[in-house]
C-alpha positions in Angstrom: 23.2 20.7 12.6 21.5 18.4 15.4 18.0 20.0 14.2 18.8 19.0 10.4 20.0 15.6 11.8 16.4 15.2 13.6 14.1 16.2 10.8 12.9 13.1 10.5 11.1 13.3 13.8 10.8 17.2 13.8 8.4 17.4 10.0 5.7 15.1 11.4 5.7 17.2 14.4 5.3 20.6 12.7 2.8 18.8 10.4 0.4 18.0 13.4 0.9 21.2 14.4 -0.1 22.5 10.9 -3.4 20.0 10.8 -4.7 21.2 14.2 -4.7 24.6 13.0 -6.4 24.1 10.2 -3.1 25.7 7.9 -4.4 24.7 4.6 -8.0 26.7 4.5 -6.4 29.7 5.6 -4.3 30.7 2.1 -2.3 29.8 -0.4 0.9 30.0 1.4 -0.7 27.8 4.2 -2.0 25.3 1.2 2.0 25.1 0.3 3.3 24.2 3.6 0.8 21.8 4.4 1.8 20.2 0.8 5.6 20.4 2.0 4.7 19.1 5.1 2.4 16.0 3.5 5.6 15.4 1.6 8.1 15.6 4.4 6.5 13.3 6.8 6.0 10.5 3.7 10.0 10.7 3.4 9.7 10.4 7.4 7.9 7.5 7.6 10.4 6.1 4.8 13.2 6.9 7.3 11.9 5.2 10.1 10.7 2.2 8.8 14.5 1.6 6.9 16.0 2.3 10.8 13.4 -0.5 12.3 14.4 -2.8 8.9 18.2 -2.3 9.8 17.4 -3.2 14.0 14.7 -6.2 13.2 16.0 -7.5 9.9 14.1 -8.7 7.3 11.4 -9.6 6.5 9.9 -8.2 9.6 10.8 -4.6 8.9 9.1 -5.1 5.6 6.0 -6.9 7.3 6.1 -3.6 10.0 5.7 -0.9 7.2 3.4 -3.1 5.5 0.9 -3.5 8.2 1.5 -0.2 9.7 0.2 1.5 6.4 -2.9 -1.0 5.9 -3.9 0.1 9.7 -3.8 3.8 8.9 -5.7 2.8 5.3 -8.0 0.9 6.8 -8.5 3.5 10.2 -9.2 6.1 7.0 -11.4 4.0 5.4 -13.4 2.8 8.7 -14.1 6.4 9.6 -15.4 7.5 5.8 -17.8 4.9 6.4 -19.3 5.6 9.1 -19.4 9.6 8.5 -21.4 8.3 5.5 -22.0 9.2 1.7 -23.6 8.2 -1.5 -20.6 6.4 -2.1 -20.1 4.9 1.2 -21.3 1.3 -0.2 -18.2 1.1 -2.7 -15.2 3.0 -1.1 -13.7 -0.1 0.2 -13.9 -1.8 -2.8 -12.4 0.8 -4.9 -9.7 1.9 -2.0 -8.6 -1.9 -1.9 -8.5 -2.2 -5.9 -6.7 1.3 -6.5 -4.1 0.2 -3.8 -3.6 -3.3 -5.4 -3.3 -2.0 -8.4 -1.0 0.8 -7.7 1.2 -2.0 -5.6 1.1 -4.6 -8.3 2.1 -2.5 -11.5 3.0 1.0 -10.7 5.6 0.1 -8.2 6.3 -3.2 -9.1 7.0 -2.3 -12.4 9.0 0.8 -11.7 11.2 -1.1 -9.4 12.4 -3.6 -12.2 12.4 -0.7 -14.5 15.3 1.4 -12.4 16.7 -2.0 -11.8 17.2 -3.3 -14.8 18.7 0.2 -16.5 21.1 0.3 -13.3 21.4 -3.7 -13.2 20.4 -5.4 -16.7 18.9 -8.2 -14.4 18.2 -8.8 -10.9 17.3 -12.1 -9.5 15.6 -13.3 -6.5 13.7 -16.1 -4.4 11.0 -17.6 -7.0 9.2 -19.3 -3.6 8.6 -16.1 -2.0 6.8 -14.7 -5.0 4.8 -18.2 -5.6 3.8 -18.2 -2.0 2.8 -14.1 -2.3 1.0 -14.5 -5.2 -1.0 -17.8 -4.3 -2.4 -16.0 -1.2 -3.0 -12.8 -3.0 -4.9 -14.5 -6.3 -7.1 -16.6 -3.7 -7.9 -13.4 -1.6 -8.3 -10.9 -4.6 -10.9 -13.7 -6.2 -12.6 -14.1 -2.9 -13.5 -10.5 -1.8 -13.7 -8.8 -5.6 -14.6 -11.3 -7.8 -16.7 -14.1 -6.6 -19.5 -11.4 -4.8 -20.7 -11.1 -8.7 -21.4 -14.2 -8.9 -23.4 -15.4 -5.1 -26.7 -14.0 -5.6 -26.5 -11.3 -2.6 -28.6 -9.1 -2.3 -27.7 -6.6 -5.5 -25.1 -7.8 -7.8 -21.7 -6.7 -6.7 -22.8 -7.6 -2.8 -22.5 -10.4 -0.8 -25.2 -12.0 2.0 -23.5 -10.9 5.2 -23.2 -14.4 6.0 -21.3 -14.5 2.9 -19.3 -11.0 3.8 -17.9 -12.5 7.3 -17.3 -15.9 5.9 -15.3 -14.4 3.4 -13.4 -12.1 5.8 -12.7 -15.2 8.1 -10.9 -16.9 5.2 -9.1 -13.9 4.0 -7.5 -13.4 7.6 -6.8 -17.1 7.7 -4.8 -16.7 4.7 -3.2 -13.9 5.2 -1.9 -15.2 8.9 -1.0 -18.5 7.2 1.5 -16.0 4.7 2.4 -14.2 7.9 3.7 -17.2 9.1 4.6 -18.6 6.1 7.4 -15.4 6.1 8.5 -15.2 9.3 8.9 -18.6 10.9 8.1 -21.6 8.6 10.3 -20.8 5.4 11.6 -17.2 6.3 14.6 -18.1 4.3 12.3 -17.9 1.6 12.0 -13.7 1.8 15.9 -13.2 2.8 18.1 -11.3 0.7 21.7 -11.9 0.4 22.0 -7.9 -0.7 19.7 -6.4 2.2 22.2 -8.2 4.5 25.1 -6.7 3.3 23.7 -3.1 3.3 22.9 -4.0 7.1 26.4 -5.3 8.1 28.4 -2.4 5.8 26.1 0.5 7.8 26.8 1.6 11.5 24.4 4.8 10.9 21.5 3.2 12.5 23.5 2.8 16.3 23.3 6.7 16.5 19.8 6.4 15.8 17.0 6.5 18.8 15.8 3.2 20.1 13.8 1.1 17.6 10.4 1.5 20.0 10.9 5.5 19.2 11.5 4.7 15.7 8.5 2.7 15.9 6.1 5.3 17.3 7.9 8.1 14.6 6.7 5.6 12.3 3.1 5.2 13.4 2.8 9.2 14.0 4.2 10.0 10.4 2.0 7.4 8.7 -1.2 8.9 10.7 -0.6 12.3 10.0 0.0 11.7 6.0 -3.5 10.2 6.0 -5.3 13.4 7.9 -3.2 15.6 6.0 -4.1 13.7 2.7 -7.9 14.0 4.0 -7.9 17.5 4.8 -6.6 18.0 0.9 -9.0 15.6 -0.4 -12.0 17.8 -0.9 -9.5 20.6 -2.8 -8.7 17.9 -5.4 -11.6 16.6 -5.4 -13.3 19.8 -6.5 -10.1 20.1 -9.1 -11.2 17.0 -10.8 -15.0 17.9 -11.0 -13.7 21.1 -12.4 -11.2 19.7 -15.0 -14.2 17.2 -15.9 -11.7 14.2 -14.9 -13.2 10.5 -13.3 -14.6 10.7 -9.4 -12.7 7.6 -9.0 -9.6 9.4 -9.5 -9.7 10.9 -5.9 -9.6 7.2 -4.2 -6.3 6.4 -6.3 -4.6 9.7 -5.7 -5.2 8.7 -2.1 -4.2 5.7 -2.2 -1.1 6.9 -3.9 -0.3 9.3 -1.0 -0.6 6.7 1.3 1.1 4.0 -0.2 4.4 6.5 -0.7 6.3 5.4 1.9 5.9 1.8 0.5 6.9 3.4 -3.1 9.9 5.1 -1.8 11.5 2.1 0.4 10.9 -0.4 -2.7 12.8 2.0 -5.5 15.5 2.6 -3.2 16.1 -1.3 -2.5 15.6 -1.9 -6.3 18.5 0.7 -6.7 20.7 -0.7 -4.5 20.6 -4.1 -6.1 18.0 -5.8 -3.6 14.8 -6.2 -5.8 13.8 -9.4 -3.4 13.1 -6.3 -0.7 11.2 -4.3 -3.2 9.2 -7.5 -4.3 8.6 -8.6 -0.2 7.2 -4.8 0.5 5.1 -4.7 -2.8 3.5 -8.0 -2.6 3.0 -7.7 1.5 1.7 -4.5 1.0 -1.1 -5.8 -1.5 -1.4 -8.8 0.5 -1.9 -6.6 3.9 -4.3 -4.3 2.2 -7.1 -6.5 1.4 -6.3 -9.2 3.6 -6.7 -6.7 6.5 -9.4 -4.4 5.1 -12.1 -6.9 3.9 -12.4 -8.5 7.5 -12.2 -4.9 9.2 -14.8 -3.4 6.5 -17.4 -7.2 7.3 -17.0 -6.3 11.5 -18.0 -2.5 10.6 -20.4 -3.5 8.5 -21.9 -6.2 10.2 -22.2 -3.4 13.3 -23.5 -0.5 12.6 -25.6 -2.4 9.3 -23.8 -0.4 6.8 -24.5 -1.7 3.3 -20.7 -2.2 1.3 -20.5 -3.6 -2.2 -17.2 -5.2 -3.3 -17.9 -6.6 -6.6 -15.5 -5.2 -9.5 -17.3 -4.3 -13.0 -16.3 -5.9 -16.1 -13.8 -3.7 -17.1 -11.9 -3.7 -13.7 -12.2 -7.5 -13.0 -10.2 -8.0 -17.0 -7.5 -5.5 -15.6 -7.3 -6.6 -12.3 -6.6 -10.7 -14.4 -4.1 -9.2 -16.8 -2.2 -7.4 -14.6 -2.0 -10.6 -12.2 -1.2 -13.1 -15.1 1.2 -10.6 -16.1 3.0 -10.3 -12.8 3.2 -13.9 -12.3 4.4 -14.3 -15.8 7.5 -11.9 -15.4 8.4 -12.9 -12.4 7.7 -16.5 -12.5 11.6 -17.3 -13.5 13.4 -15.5 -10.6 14.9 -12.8 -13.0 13.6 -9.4 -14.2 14.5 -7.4 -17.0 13.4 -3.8 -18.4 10.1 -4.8 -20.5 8.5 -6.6 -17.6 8.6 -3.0 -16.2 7.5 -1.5 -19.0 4.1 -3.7 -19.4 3.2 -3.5 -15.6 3.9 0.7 -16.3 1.7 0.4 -19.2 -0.7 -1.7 -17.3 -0.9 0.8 -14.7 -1.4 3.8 -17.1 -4.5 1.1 -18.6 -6.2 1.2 -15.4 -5.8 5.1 -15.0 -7.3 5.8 -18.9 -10.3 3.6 -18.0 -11.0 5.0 -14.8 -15.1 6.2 -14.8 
């Protein structure tokens, strides 16, 4: 019972083990643990963070998964870089878009979709959404928009003077939010609902000591991204075989590695505390470029590694709807089923068009 009671620190163990012995090129049967595994350690690192959520209330816990998830992404996308590739120039663009995309409709929009069939409507804090979404337009124009239109040195690229200019006001930003959260108007991200849940459960004083939790979290989260890389090139192949879009591989990816994110928001969206779902969703997004474009500019900037994070046409008019629409639905502090249903549809947009 004790062992069953402990999985949660036990999968990501086995799953290290599993990655240093190279499990899934052995065989099938090896394939299918490693897969169990992946999925094991994502529900993990779901635990974890909810037990450091419970010990450091909100909205740090959410902030702590949120950044904690960016610096594995990023880590993943810092060493694809420099182990080159044709495509080298581009991943961080399209990593950073499939992730804001995947935050912004996919999981946005399922949250108010399970919350309003359980709920009708949920409400929460308009301010913490204006101040989210302020910072995230500004930084999403910045580093994927505006390179179109500078004149570097091909079209979607920026001068590198341009690059670490742009990566210096991204991280301005995003600390500004960061603050913004946690000290100057914290009572703007507080949820009446995630402190009741906290007060009505005693489960997390059997639990180890949040520093444990913490490092749990941090091994769980690393090993779903090797684990996710090791699978890479076996769906990768699947795709060129099934004659689907490249740029499928980065948002399957991305998907894996922005689970644990998935999984905490639907759960607070069930219980009734959609203002947690909408603080790890747009944090998430927020941590994802706002960390990433100033980490990609240093690497860059470096080891003189050519990146390109201009969108295409196509991309740029999804990446505009999908923010007008999410400021649109939640602009009046309540939610209700077709807001979900247009970000899903959104979201399903951006897969069809993928090239």
């Amino acid at each position: 019972m004790k062992l069953i009671r402990n999985w949660n620190t036990i999968i990501p163990l086995l799953a290290i083990l599993a990655y240093a012995a190279d499990l899934f090129s052995q065989h099938i049967i090896g394939q299918i643990v490693v897969v169990g595994l992946l999925i094991g350690s994502i529900l993990a690192a779901v635990v974890h963070a909810e037990v450091i959520a419970h010990r450091v209330g909100e909205p740090f816990g959410t902030i702590i998964l949120a950044v904690s998830v960016t610096v594995i992404e990023v880590s993943l996308i810092v060493s694809l870089m420099l182990a080159g590739g044709d495509k080298v120039a581009y991943l961080a663009r399209d990593t950073v878009f499939a992730a804001v995309m995947i935050l912004l409709t996919m999981i946005i929009g399922l949250c108010i979709l399970i919350g309003s069939f359980k709920y009708s409507e949920q409400t929460f804090q308009e301010k913490s959404v204006n101040t989210a979404l302020v910072s995230l337009v500004s930084i999403l124009v910045l580093s994927l928009v505006l390179p179109n239109y500078t004149g570097g040195a091909e079209e979607s690229g920026f001068k590198m003077a341009q690059l670490l200019f742009t990566a210096v006001i991204c991280l301005a930003i995003y600390g500004t939010f960061i603050y913004i959260q946690t000290l100057r108007h914290r009572n703007y991200f507080l949820s009446d609902k995630a402190d009741a849940h906290k007060n009505s459960d005693n489960n997390d004083k059997k639990q180890a000591s949040i520093y444990l939790n913490l490092a749990f979290l941090i091994v769980s989260l690393t090993i779903v991204v090797l684990l996710a890389k090791t699978i890479s090139p076996t769906i990768e192949a699947f795709i060129v075989e099934a004659g689907l879009p490249q740029s499928l591989l980065g948002v399957i990816i991305a998907a894996v590695i922005l689970l644990p994110e998935a999984i905490a928001a639907v759960r607070a969206a069930k219980n009734d505390d959609i203002q947690t779902s909408l603080n790890l969703s747009l944090g998430s997004a927020l941590a994802a470029i706002g960390l990433t474009i100033p980490t990609v500019a240093i690497v860059s900037y470096a080891f003189d590694i050519e990146i390109m994070l201009g969108l295409d046409n196509t991309a740029t008019l999804l990446l505009g709807l999908s923010v007008f629409t999410v400021m649109l639905s939640l602009s009046k502090g309540r939610t209700n089923l077709l807001y979900g249903v247009i970000l899903i549809a959104l979201f399903a947009t951006y897969i069809f068009t993928l090239s």
